[in-house]
C-alpha positions in Angstrom: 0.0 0.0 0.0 2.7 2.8 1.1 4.7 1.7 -2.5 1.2 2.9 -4.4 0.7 5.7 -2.3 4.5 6.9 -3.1 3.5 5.8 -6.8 0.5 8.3 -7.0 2.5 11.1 -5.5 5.3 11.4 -8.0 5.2 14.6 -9.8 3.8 14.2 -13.6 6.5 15.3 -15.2 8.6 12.6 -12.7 6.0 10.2 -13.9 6.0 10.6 -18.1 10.3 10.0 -17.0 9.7 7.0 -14.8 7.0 5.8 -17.8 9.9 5.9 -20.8 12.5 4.5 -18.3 10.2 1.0 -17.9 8.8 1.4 -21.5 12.9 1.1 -23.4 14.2 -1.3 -20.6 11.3 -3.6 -20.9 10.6 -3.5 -24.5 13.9 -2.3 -26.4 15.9 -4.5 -23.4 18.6 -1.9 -22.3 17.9 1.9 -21.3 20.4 4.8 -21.3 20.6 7.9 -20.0 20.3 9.6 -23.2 17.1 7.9 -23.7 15.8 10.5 -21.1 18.2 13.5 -22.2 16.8 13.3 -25.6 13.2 12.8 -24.8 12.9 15.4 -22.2 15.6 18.1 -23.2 17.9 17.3 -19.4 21.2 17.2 -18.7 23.2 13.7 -18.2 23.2 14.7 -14.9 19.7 14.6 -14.1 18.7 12.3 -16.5 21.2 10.0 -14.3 19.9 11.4 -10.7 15.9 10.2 -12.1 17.0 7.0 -12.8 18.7 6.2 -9.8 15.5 7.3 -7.9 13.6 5.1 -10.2 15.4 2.4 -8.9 15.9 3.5 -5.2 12.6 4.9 -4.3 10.4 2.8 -6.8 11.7 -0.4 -8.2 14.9 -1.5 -6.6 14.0 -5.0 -8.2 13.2 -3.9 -11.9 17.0 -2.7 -13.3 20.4 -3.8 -13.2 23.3 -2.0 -14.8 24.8 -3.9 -17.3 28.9 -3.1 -18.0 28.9 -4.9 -21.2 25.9 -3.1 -22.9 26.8 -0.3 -21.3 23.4 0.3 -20.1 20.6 -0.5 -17.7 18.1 -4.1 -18.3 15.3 -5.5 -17.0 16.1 -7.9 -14.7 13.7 -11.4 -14.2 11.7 -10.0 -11.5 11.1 -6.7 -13.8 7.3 -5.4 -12.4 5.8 -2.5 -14.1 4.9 0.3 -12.0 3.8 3.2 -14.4 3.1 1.4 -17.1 0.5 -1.0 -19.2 3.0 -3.8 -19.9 1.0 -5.4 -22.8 1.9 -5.7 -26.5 -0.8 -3.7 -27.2 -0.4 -0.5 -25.2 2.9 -0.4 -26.7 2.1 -1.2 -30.6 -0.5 2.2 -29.3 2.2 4.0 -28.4 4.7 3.2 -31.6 1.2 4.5 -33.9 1.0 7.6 -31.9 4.4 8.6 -32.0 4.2 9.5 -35.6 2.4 12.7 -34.5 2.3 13.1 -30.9 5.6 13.2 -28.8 4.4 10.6 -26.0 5.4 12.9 -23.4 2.2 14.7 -24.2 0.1 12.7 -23.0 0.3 14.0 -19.4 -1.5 17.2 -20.9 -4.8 15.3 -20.6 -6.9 18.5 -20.9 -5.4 18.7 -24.7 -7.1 15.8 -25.7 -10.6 16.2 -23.6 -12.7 17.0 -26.3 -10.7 15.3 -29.2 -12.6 11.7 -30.0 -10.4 8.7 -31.9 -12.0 6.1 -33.7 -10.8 2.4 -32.4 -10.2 -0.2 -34.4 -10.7 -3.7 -33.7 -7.9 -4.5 -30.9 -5.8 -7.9 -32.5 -4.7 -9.5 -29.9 -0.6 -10.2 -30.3 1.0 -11.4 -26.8 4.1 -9.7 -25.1 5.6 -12.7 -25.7 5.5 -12.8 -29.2 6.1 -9.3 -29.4 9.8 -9.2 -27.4 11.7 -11.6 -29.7 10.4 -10.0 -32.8 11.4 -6.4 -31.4 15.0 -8.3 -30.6 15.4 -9.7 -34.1 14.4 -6.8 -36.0 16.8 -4.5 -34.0 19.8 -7.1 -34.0 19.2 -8.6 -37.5 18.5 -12.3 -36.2 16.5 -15.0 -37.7 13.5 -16.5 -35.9 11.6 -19.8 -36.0 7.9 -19.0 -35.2 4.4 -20.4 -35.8 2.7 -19.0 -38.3 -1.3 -19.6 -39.4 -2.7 -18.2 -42.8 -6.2 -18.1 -44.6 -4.5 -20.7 -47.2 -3.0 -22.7 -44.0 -5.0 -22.5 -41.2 -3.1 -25.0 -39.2 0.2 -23.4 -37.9 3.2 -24.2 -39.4 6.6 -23.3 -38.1 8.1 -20.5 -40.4 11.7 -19.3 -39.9 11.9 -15.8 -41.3 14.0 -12.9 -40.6 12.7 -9.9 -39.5 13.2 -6.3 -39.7 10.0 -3.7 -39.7 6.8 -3.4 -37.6 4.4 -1.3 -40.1 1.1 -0.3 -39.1 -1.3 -0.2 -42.0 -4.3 1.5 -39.6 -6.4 -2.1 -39.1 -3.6 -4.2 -38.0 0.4 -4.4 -37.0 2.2 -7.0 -39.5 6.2 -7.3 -39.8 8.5 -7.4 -42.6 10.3 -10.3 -43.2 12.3 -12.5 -45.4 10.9 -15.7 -45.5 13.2 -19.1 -46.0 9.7 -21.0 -47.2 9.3 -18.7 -50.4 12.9 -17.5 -50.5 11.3 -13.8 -50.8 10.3 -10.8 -48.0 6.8 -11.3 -47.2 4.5 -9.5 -44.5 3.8 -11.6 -41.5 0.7 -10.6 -39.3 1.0 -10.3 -36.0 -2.0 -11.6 -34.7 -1.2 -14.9 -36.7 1.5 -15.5 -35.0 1.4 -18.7 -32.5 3.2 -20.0 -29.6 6.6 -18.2 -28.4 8.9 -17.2 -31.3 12.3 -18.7 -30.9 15.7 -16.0 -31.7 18.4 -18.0 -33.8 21.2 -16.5 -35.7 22.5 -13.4 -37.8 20.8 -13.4 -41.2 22.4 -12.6 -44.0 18.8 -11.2 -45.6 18.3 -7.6 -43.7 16.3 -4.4 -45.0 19.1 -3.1 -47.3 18.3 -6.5 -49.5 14.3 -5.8 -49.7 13.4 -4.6 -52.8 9.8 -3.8 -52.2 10.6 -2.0 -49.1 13.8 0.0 -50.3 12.1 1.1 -53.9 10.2 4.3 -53.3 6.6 4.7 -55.7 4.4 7.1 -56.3 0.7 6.4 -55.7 -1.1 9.2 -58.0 -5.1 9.6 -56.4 -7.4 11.5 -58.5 -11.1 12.6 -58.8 -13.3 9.9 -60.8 -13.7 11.0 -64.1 -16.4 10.6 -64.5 -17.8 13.1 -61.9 -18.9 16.3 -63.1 -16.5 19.4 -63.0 -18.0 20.8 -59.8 -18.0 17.1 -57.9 -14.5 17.0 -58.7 -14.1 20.3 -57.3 -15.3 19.5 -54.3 -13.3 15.7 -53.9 -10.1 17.5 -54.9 -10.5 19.9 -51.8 -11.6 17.3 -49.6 -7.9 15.5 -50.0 -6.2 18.8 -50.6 -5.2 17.7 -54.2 -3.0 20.6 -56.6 -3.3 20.3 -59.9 -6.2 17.6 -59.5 -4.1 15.2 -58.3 -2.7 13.9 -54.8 0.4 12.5 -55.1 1.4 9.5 -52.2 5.1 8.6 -51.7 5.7 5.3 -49.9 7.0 1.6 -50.4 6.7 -0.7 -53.3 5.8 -3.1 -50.1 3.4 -0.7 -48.9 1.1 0.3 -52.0 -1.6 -2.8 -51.4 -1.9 -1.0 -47.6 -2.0 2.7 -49.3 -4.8 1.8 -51.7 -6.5 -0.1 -48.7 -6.5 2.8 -46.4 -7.7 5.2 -49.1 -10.6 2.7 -49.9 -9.7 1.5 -53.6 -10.2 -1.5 -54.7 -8.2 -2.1 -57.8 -10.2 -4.9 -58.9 -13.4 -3.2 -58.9 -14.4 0.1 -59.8 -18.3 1.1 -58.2 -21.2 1.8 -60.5 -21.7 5.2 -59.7 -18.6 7.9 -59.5 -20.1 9.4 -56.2 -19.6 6.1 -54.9 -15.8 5.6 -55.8 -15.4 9.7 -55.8 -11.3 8.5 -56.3 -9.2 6.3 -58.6 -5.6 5.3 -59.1 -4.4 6.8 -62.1 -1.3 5.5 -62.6 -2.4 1.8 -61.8 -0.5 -0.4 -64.3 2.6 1.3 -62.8 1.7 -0.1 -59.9 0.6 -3.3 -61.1 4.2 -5.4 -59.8 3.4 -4.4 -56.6 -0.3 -5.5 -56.2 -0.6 -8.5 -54.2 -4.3 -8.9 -54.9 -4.2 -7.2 -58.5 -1.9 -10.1 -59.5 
């Protein structure tokens, strides 16, 4: 009781430290000072003095220095105190990085009258989300259990993995698989039992193709909308010139068209239905997993 009382008394901006000190060292596996000094804008000094009263007045159980890394790790008694140790409050907090500096988040009143749409919350354990996080940082091969729409029985996959990506429904890696001899995208939430780190692989990022090739995805008005519709679905996507150009991966078209709502397959009957088209779709074509 007196450790929870001393809990709900730390100052907030104490707190958001204390938060990213158990958020690297339990999920990246070995937390530095600069973590904080970068983050927060402090010296080395303080950003030193706040961990060591992490650890004294909080957690003297959770972190031990480590000479070899050169920085601090979770030990096997490691006990979250400030924050929501699942895979998903952390996949949460990679998605809203990409706008919002998580320290923000202790500015509640910021937020009170903003509303988010949730999706769907696919359930992906902590422990299937640790090793990946390891191999993807280290460049290490993994043997996992893997279950597909065309396999619904799991079968063990060794792949080697090295990018989370978000795609606004669900979290899937990037991987080279040994099976098809190719990088494929593994979803998370198909993922069973507890992946298994091997060895270096000799297939990492810089060998990806589809990841490292950067395409245009050209979004226009229908058409076959009238001049004034068109108007009006250009400024809704702040288009110049009637067209939106969107930069991103080979890998990543099939998830840009997804997110934008196009099916390449079909078009709808009526333009104010579709309201926007691909136009430079055979461009695209190579990297159409669906279209193929």
């Amino acid at each position: 009781m007196k450790r929870k009382q001393s809990i709900a008394q730390v100052r907030w901006d104490l707190a958001l430290r204390y938060r990213l000190i158990e958020t690297v060292a339990w999920w990246e596996g070995r937390l530095t000072t600069n973590h904080l000094m970068q983050s927060f804008g402090i010296s080395r000094q303080q950003a030193s003095k706040d961990i060591n009263t992490y650890i004294g007045e909080h957690a003297p159980d959770n972190l031990e220095y480590d000479r070899h890394l050169k920085g601090y790790v979770p030990t096997s008694n490691f006990t979250p105190l400030f924050i929501d140790d699942s895979a998903s409050a952390y996949l949460h907090l990679l998605n809203q990085s990409q706008e919002r500096a998580p320290h923000i988040e202790g500015l509640a009143l910021a937020y009170a009258h903003t509303e988010v749409l949730q999706v769907p919350d696919r359930s992906v354990r902590p422990e299937t989300l640790r090793p990946l996080l390891r191999a993807c940082r280290e460049g290490l091969r993994l043997e996992t259990e893997y279950v597909s729409l065309s396999n619904p029985e799991p079968e063990i996959r060794l792949i080697a993995p090295h990018t989370l990506v978000y795609t606004g429904m669900r979290w899937h890696v990037r991987a080279y698989c040994e099976k098809n001899r190719d990088y494929r995208d593994f979803v998370l939430s198909r993922l069973r039992g507890t992946p298994e780190v091997l060895d270096a692989s000799e297939y990492g990022r810089e060998h990806d193709e589809g990841w490292n090739t950067e395409v245009e995805v050209r979004i226009e008005a229908d058409p076959r909308l009238k001049p004034a519709q068109k108007a009006i679905i250009e400024a809704d996507y702040g288009m110049r010139d009637g067209r939106l150009p969107v930069i991103t991966r080979g890998a990543l078209v099939q998830y840009v068209l997804q997110r934008f709502q196009i099916d390449p397959n079909k078009l709808e009957v009526k333009p104010a239905a579709q309201q926007i088209v691909v136009a430079n779709l055979d461009d695209l074509r190579r990297w159409l997993w669906l279209y193929r």
